[in-house]
N, C-alpha and C positions, 0 to 999 in steps of 0.2 A: 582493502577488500572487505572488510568487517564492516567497514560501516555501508558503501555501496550494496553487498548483502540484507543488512537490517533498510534501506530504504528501499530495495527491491521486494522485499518481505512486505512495509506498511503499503507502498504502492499495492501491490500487488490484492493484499487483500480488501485495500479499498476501490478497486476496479470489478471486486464482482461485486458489487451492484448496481455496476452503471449499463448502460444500453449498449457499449461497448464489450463488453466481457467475452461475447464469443472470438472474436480477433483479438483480443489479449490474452484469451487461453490459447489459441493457433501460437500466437508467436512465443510466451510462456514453453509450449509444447516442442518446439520448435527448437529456441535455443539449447532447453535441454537433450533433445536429441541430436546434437550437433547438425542441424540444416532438415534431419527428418522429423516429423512427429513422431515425439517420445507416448506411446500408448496410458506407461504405466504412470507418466506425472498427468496423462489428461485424465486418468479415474482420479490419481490423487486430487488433483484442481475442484474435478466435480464431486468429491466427499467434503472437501474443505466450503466448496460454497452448498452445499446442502448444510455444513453444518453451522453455516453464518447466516442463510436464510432461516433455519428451525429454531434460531438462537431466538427465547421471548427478552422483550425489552430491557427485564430488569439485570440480566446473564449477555447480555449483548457486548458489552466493553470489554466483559473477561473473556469470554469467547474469542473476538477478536484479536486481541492481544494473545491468548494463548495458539493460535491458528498462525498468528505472522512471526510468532516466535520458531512453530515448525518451519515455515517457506524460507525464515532467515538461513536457519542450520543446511536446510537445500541448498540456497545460493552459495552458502559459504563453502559446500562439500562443490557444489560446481564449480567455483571459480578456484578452490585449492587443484582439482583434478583439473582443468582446464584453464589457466592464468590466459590464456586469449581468448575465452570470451567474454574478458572483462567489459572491451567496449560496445558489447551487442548489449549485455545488462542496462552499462551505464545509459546508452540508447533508449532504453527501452522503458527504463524509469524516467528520463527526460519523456517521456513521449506519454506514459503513463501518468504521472506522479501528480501531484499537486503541483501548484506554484509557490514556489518559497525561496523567500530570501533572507537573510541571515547579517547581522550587524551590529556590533558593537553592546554587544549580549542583549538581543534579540531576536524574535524571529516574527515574521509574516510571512503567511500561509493564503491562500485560497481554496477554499475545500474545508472540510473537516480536520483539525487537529486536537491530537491526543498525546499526553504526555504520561511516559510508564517511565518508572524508576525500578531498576532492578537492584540485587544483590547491597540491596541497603543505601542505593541512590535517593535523591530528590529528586523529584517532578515537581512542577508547577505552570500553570496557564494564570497569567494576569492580563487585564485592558486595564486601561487608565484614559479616561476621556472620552470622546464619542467614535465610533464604527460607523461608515457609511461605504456600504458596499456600490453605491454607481443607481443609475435609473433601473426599476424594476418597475413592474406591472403591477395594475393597481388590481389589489385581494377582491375579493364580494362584496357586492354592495359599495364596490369606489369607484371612481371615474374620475 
């Protein structure tokens, strides 16, 4: 449940700033009020992305991280008080979340990834050889 919580937390925060955010706060709002809209996590939601939008460039990573470290101890107080709505979260971050797959100690991601090391952990992000993300459209001035 700990860790379904922390990926529900980084989904989470990386969904408000997509064009989607308002129906991932509805359902955010939702499963914590068991089926109704919970009021008080839809301010919390809209504090958390006011304070991820005001966040300047250089405070943007810590911000983040410290805002999905709050939503983590959320999910984790929801699913300790409610152990069935496990599979609404795990839903919901499937539905949410990036794309990631995991393998023989690594990882691929679609989306933005970030690696935080807590209470005296390692992090690290490495590439090794070339990135090619699929056909994209040609910038300014290409064709």
């Amino acid at each position: 449940m700990v860790v379904l919580a922390a990926m529900a937390a980084a989904a989470l925060v990386q969904a408000m700033v997509t064009d989607g955010w308002e129906g991932v706060r509805h359902k955010v709002a939702r499963l914590f009020g068991r089926g109704q809209p919970d009021a008080a996590i839809e301010r919390r939601l809209d504090m958390t992305r006011d304070q991820l939008n005001t966040a300047t460039p250089g405070e943007l990573e810590q911000v983040r991280a410290a805002l999905a470290a709050q939503w983590e101890t959320r999910f984790a107080d929801l699913l300790a008080d409610h152990p069935d709505a496990e599979p609404q979260l795990a839903a919901l971050v499937k539905e949410i979340g990036p794309a990631v797959t995991a393998a023989d100690h690594s990882v691929a991601a679609g989306g933005n990834v970030t690696a935080t090391a807590r209470s005296g952990g390692v992090a690290a992000n490495v590439v090794h050889g070339d990135v090619h993300t699929g056909p994209t459209r040609p910038g300014p001035g290409r064709s």
